[in-house]
C-alpha positions as CSV (number, residue, x, y, z in Angstrom):
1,X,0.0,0.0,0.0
2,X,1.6,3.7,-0.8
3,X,2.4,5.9,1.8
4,X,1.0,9.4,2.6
5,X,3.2,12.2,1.8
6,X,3.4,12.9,5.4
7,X,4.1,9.2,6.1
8,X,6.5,9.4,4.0
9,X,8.1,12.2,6.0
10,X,7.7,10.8,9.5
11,X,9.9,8.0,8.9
12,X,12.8,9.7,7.0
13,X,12.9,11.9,10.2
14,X,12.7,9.6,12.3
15,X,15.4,7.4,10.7
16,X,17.6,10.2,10.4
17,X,16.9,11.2,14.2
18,X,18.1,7.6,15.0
19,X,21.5,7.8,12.7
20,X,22.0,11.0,14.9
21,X,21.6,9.3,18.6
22,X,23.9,6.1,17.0
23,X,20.8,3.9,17.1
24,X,22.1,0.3,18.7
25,X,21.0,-1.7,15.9
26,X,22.9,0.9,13.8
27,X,26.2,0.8,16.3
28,X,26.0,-3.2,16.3
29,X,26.4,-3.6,12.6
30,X,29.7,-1.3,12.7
31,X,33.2,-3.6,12.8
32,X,34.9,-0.2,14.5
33,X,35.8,-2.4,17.9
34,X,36.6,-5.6,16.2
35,X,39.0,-4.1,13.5
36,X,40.7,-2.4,16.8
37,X,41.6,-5.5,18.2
38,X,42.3,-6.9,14.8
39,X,44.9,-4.4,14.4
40,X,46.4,-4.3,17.7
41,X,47.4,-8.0,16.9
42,X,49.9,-7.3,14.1
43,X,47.1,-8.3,11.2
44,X,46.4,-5.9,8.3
45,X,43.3,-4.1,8.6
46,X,42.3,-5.2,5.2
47,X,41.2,-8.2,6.3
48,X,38.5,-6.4,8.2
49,X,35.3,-5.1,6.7
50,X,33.7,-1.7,7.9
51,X,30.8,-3.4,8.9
52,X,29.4,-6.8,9.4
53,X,28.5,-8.9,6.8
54,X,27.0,-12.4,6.1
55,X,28.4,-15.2,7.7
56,X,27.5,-18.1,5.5
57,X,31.2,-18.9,4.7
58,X,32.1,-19.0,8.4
59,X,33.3,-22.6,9.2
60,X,34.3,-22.2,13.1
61,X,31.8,-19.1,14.3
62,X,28.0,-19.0,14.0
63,X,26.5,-18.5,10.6
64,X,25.2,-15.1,11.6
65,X,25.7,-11.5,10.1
66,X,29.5,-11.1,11.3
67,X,33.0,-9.0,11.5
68,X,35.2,-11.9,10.0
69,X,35.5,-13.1,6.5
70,X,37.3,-16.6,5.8
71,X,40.9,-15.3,6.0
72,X,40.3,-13.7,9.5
73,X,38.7,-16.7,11.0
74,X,41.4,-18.8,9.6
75,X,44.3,-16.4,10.6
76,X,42.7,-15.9,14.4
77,X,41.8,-20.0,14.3
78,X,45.9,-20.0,14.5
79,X,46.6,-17.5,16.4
80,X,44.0,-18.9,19.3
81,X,45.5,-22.3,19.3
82,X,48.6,-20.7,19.0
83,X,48.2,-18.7,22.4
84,X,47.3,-21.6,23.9
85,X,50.4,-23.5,23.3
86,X,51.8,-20.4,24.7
87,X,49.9,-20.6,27.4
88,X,50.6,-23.8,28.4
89,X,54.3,-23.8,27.8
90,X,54.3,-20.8,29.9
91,X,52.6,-22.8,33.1
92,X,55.3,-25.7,32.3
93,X,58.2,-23.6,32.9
94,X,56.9,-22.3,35.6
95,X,56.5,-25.9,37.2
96,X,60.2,-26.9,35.4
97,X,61.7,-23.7,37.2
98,X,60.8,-24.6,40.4
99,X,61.8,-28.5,39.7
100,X,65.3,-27.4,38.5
101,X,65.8,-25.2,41.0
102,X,65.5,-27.8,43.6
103,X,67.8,-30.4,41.7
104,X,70.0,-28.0,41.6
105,X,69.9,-26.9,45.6
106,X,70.1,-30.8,46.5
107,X,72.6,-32.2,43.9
108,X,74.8,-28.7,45.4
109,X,73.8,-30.0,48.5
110,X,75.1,-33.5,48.4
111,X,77.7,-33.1,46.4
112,X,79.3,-29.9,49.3
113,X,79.0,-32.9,51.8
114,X,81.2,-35.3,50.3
115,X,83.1,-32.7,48.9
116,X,83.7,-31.6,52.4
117,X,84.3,-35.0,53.5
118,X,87.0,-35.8,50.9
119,X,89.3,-32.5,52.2
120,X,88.8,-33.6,55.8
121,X,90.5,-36.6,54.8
122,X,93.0,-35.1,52.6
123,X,94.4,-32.8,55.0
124,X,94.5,-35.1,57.8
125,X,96.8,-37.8,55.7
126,X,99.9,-37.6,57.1
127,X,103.1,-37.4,55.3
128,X,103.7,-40.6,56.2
129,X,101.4,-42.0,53.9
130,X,101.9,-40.5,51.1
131,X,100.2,-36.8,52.1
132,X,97.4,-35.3,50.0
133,X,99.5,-36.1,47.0
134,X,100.5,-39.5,47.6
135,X,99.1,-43.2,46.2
136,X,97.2,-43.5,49.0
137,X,95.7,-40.1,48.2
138,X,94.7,-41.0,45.1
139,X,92.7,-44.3,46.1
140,X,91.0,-42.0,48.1
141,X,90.1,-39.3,45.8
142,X,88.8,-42.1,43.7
143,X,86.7,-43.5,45.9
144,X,84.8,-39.9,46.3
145,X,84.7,-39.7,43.1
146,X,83.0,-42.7,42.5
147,X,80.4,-41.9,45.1
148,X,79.8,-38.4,43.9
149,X,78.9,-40.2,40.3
150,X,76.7,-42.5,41.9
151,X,74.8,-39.5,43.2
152,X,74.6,-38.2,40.0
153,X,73.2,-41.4,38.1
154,X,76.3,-43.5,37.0
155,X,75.3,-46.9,37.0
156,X,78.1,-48.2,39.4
157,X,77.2,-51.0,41.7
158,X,78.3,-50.0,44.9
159,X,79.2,-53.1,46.7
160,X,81.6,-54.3,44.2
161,X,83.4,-50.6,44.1
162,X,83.8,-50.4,48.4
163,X,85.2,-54.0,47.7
164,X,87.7,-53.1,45.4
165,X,88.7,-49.7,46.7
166,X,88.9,-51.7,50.6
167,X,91.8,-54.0,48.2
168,X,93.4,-51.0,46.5
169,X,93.5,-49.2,49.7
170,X,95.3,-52.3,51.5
171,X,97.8,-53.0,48.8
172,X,98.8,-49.4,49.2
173,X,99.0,-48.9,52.7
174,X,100.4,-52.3,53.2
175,X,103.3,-50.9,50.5
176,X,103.8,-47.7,52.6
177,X,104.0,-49.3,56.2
178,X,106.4,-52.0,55.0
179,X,109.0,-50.3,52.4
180,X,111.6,-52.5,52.9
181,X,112.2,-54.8,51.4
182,X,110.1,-54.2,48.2
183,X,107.3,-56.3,48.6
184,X,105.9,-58.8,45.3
185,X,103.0,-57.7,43.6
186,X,101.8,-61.9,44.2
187,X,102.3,-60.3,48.1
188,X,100.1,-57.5,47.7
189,X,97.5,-59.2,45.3
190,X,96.9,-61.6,48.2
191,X,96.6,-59.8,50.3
192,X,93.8,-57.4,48.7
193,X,92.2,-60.6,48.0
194,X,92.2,-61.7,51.5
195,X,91.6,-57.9,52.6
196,X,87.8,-58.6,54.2
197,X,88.8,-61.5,55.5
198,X,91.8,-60.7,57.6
199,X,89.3,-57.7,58.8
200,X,92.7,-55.3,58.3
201,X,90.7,-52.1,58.6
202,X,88.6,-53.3,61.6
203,X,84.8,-52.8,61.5
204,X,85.0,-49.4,59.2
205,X,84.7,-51.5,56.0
206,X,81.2,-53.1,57.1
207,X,79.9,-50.3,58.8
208,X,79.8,-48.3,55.2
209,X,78.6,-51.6,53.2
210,X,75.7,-51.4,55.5
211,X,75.3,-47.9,55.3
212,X,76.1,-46.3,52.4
213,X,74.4,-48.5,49.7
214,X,71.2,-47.1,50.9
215,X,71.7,-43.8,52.2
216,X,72.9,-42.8,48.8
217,X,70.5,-44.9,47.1
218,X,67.7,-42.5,48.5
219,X,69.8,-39.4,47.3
220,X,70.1,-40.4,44.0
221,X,66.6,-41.3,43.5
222,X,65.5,-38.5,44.8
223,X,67.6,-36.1,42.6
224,X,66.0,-38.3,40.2
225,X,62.4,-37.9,40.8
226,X,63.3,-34.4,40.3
227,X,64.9,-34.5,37.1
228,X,62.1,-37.0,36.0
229,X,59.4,-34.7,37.1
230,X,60.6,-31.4,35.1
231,X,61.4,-33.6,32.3
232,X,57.6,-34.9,31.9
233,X,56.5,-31.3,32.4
234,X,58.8,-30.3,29.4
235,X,57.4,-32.9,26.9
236,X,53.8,-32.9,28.2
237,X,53.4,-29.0,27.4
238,X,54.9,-29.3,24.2
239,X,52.7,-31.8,22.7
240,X,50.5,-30.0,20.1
241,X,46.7,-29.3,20.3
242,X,44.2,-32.0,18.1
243,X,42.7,-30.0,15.8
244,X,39.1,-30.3,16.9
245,X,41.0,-28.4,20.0
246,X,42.1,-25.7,17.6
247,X,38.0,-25.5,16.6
248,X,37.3,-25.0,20.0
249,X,39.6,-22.9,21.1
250,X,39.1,-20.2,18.2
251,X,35.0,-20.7,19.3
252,X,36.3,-20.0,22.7
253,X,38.3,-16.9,22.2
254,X,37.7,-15.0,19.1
255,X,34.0,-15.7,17.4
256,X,32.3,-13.0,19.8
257,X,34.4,-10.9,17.8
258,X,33.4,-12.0,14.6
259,X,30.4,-11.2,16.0
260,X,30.8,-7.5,17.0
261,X,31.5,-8.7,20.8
262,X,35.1,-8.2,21.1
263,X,34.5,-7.3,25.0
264,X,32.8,-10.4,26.0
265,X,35.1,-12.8,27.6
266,X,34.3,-16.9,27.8
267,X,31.8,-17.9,30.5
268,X,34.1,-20.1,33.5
269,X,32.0,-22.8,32.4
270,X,32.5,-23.1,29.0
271,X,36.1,-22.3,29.2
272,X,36.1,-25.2,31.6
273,X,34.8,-27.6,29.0
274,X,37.3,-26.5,26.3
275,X,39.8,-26.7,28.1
276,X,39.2,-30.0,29.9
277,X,38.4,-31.6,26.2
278,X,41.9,-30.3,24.9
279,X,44.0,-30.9,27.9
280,X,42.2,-34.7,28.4
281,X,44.8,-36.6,27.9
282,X,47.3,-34.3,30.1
283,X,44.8,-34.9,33.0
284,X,45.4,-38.4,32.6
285,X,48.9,-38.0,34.1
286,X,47.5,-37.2,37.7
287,X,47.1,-40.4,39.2
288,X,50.9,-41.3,38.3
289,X,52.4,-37.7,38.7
290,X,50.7,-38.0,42.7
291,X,52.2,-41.5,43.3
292,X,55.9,-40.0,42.2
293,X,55.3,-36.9,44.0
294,X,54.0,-38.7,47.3
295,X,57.1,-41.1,46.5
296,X,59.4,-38.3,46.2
297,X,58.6,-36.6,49.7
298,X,58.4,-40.4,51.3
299,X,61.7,-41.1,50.3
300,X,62.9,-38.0,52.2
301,X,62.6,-39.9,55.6
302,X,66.0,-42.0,54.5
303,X,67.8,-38.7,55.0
304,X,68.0,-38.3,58.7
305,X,69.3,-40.8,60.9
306,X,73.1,-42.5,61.6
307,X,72.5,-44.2,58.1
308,X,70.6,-41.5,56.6
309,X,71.9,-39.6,53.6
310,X,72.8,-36.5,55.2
311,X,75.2,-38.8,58.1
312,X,76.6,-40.8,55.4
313,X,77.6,-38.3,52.7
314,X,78.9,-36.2,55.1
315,X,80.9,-39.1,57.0
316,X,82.5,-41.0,54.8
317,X,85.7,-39.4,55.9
318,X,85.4,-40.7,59.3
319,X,85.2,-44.4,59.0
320,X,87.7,-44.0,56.2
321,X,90.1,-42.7,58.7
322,X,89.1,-45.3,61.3
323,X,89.7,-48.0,59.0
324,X,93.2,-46.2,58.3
325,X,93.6,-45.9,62.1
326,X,92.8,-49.7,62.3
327,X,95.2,-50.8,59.7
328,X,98.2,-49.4,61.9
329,X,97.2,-50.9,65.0
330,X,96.4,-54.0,63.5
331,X,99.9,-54.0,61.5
332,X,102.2,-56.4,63.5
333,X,99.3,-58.9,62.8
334,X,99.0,-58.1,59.5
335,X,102.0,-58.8,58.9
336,X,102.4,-62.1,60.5
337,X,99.3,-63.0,58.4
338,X,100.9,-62.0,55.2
339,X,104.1,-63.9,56.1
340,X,101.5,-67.3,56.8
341,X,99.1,-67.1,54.1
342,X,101.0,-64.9,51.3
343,X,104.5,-64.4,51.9
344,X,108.1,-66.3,50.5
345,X,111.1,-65.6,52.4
346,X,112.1,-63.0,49.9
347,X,109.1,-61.2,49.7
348,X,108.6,-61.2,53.9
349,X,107.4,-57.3,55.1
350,X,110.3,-56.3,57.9
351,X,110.6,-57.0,61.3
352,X,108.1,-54.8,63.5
353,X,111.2,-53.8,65.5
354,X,112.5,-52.0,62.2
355,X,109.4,-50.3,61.6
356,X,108.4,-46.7,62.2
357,X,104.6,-45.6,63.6
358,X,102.4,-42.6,60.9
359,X,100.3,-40.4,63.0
360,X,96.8,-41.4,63.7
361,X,94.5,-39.8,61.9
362,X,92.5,-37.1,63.6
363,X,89.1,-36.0,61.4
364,X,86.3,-33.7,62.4
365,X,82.8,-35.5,62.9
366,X,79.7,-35.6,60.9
367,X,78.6,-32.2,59.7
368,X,75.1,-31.0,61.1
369,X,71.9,-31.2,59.3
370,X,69.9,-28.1,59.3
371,X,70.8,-26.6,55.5
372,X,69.1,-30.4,54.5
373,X,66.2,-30.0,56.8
374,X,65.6,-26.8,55.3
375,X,65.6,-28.1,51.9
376,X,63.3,-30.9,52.2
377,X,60.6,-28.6,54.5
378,X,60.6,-26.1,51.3
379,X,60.4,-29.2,48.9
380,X,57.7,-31.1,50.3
381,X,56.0,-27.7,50.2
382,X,56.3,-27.3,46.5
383,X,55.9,-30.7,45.8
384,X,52.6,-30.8,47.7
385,X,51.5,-27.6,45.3
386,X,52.2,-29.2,42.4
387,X,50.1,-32.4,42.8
388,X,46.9,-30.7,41.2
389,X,49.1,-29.4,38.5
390,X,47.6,-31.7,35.3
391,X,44.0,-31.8,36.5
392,X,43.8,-27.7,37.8
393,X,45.2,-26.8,34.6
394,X,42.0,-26.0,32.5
395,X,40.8,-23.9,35.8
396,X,44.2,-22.0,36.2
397,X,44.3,-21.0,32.6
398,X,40.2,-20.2,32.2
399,X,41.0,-18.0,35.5
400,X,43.9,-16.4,35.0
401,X,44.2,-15.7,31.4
402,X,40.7,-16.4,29.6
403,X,37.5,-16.1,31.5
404,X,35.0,-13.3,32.8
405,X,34.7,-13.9,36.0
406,X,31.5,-15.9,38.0
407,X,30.1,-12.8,39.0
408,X,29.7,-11.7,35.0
409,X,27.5,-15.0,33.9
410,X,25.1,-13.1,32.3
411,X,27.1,-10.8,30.4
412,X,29.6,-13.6,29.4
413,X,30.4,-15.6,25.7
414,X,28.7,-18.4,25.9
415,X,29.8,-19.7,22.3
416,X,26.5,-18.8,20.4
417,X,26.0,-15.3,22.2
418,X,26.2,-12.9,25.2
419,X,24.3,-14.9,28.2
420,X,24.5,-17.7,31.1
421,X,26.4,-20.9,29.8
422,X,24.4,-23.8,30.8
423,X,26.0,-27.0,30.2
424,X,27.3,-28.8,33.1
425,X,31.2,-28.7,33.3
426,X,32.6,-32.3,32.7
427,X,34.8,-33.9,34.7
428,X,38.7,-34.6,34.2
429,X,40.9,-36.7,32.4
430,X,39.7,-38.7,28.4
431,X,37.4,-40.9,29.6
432,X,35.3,-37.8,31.3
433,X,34.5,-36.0,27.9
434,X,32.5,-39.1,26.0
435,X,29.7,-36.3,26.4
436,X,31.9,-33.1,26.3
437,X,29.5,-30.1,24.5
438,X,32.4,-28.1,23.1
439,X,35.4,-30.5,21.9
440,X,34.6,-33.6,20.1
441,X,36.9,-36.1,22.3
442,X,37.4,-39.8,20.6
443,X,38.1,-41.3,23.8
444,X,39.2,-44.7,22.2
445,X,42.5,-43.0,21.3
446,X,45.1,-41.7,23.6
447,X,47.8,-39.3,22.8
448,X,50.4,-42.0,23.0
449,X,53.4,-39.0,23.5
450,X,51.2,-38.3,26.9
451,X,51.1,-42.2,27.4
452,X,55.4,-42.7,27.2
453,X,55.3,-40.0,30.0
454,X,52.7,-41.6,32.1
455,X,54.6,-45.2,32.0
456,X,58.2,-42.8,32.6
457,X,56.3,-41.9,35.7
458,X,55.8,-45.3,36.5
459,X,59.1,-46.5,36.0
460,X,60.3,-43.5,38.2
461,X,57.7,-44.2,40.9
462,X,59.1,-48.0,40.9
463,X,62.4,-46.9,41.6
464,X,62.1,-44.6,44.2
465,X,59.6,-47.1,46.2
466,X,62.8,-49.6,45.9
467,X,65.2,-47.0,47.1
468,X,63.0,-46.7,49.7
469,X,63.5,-50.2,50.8
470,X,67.4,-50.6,50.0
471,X,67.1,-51.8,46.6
472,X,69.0,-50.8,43.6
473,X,66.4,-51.5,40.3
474,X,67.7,-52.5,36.9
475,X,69.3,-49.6,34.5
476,X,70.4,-49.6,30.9
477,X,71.5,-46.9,29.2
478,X,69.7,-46.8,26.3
479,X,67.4,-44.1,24.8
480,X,66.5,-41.2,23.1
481,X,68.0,-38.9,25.4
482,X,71.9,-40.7,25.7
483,X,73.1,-37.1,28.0
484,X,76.0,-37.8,30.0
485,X,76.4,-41.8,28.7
486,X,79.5,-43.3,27.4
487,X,81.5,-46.4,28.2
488,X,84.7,-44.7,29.4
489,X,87.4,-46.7,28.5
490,X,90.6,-47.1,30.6
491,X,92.2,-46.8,34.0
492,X,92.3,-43.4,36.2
493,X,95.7,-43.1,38.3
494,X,96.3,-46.5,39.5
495,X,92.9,-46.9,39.8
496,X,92.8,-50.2,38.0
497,X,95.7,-51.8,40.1
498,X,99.8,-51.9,38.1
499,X,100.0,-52.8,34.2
500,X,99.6,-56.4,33.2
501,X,98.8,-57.5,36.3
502,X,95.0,-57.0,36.3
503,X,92.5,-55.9,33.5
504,X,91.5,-52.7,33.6
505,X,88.4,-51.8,35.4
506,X,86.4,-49.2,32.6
507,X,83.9,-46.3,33.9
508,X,80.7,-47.6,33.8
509,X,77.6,-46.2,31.8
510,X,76.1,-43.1,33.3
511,X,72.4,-43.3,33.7
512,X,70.0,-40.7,34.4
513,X,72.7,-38.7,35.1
514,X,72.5,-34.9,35.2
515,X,73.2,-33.6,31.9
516,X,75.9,-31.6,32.6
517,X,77.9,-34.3,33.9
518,X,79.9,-36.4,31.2
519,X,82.0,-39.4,31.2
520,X,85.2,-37.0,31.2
521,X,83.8,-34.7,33.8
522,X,84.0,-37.5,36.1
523,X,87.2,-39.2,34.9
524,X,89.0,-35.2,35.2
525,X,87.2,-35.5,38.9
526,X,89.1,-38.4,39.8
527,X,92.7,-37.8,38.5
528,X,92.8,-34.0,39.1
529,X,93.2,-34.6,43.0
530,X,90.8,-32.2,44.3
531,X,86.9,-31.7,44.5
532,X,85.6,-29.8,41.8
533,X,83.2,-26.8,42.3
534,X,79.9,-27.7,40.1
535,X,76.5,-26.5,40.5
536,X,76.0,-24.0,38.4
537,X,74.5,-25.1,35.3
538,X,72.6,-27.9,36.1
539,X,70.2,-29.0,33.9
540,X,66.9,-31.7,34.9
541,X,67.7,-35.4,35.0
542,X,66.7,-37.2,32.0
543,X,64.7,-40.6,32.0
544,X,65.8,-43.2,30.1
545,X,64.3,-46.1,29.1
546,X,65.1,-48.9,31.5
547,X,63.7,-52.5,33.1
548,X,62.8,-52.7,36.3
549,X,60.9,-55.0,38.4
């Protein structure tokens, strides 16, 4: 039906009276806001049309008159998911700084007390015996060094290396206390065989057998829980979104600005459910990451005590110098023995009338304990804060970087629009999001980079609950990851006993080692004569692949 002239007239003024006020349903149609943001992001501005258009080619937002044509929704799709690895990486470091900072304060730690022990010792050796320079010297400095590799991952059974220093040690002493006439090397290779059995260094030999198997047993695997943890952390964040994720997450984050809403940030509850569908399978790591972390502060308990770690690392130089102290009392026997069971009349130690008396050896005690118990109280702390790590991620990340707040539900992105999000948040971990409303989750398939790390955290978990109980597990050195491994061929300074008379005795693999320890960091340990400073450019443990039972 025509309109009236004054009709007509009425609506022209009152549409231009609307233009005037900026009319909402004018305003809303406007892409001023969204190109601002567009821009403040590095795109071009090109991309962006003056005002909205249809949305029929729009793959990821609603279909709905809209701000973004295919190019922005494609470049923002990116540069959502890419934020989000960002994001995550971001949290992980966070988590790995903390970890490697407290490898680094307990491998310092442990490595001080023996290298505290070792110049104790040193210093008290008197000239007698060679001084701090002497072959006696050196078996020591070997010994130490040996222990401090142990610490550090080298795969050294201990038993068999007290045994054979306790022989090394005897042939040497026996050699200084008795220098005429020069004794056989049949003589002294007897006699280290025979060196438990003739009980030459008294009860100092068992006494660390017992003790020092297990105390540093419980150190290593601790340092190792460490490394492992920041090492899961590392790979875990870096594993890349799924890209029904990516969907999600550009849903999440940039379609209410496609739709003119560039101030409307994600309702808590459907950030929750994004984020739980794309972090599933990292929430699946909790039950196993708890067990190492409740591990890790359980196996704290063998630190304390007369055969804890901290007594034992820091008192190795006192039953070494008892069992040195022993030997000279016990000499005159000695060498009666070695005449009975070893000796020939040419190769007979002197008389004891012709023999001269070293010093005894006078050592400070054990060191005390407080720096240690300072360390554990501040790492059980942060180990107890990081056991909700994998399952509080999607909260901490909605909360701190994505979502409105609770108290904005009605004024919040909801995914379609501005309002209340009502779907019920799902619960964590890939068998919690069969019903997910935001991510399409095919539970039947596990992200089987995130399932290696769970069964590393296994393996971990297994060898710090047989630490716990005195038992060295299985390693091999064998992996992806070969830091700090290596054969190491040959003898260090006598170490191996006198040319062609035994085999040489080669380094052993390093396994799980720190990674700034090598095969010739240790051997350089061992020959230079003196403890090296370390500490500071540790780097995390890293697991290897190993069998265990």
């Amino acid at each position: 039906m025509a309109l009236g002239a004054p009709s007509w007239w009425l609506l022209v003024a009152a549409a231009l009276t609307a233009c005037a006020r900026g009319d909402p349903a004018s305003k809303s149609r406007s892409c001023a806001e969204v190109r601002q943001v567009y821009g403040a992001k590095g795109f071009s501005l090109s991309d962006v049309p003056q005002a909205q258009i249809s949305g029929e080619h729009l793959r990821i937002c609603p279909q709905g008159y809209t701000c973004c044509t295919s190019q922005m929704e494609e470049k923002l799709a990116n540069r959502s998911r890419s934020e989000l690895e960002a994001a995550l990486l971001d949290s992980g470091r966070a988590l790995q700084t903390t970890l490697s900072a407290q490898l680094r304060a307990f491998d310092d730690h442990f490595q001080q007390l023996l290298n505290e022990s070792e110049r104790e010792l040193q210093a008290a050796l008197p000239v007698a015996l060679g001084g701090p320079d002497g072959p006696t010297a050196r078996a020591l400095r070997d010994l130490y060094a040996d222990l401090r590799r142990f610490c550090r991952g080298a795969s050294l059974q201990l038993e068999d290396t007290l045994a054979e220093f306790w022989a090394r040690l005897l042939e040497r002493l026996f050699r200084q206390l008795h220098p005429q006439p020069p004794l056989s090397e049949d003589l002294l290779d007897c006699l280290g065989r025979q060196a438990e059995a003739l009980r030459a260094f008294g009860d100092a030999p068992r006494e660390l057998r017992l003790r020092a198997p297990r105390a540093l047993l419980a150190a290593r695997a601790f340092l190792q829980g460490l490394g492992v943890a920041g090492d899961v952390v590392r790979r875990v964040v870096q594993v890349p979104l799924a890209p029904e994720c990516s969907r999600a997450v550009m849903k999440l984050v940039y379609c209410a600005h496609c739709l003119g809403l560039p101030g409307a940030r994600p309702c808590p509850g459907y950030c929750r459910n994004v984020l739980k569908g794309c972090l599933a399978n990292q929430a699946d790591l909790d039950a196993e990451w708890r067990n190492l972390l409740d591990s890790m502060a359980l196996i704290t308990d063998k630190f304390w005590g007369p055969a804890g770690a901290a007594s034992v690392l820091g008192g190795v130089h006192v039953w070494l110098a008892e069992a040195i102290n022993a030997l000279q009392d016990n000499r005159d026997l000695l060498a009666a023995k070695a005449v009975q069971n070893c000796a020939t009349p040419h190769t007979s130690p002197q008389s004891p009338e012709e023999k001269w008396r070293p010093d005894k050896l006078l050592v400070p005690e054990r060191p005390p304990v407080g720096a240690l118990e300072k360390l554990v109280s501040e790492a059980k702390a942060q180990l107890r804060d990081a056991q909700d790590f994998w399952v509080g991620l999607p909260g901490a990340l909605c909360s701190e970087r994505l979502a409105a707040s609770p108290a904005s539900d009605e004024r919040c992105w909801n995914g379609q629009a501005k309002g209340r999000y009502l779907p019920e948040v799902m619960g964590d971990g890939l068998a919690s999001q069969i019903n997910n409303p935001e991510v399409e989750v095919d539970i039947t398939k596990p992200d089987m980079a995130i399932r290696q790390q769970i069964m590393q955290l296994k393996i971990m978990t297994n060898r710090l609950r047989g630490a716990y109980n005195g038992e060295d597990v299985d390693f091999q050195d064998a992996g992806e990851d070969g830091s700090g491994s290596g054969s190491g061929e040959g003898c260090v300074e006598e170490a191996c006993g006198r040319a062609g008379r035994k085999s040489p005795r080669p380094r052993p693999p390093l396994t799980h080692t720190l990674p700034g320890l090598s095969e010739q960091e240790g051997h350089k340990t061992s020959a230079a004569g003196r403890p090296q400073p370390h500490a500071a450019l540790l780097l995390p443990l890293l697991l290897l692949p190993s069998r265990w039972r």
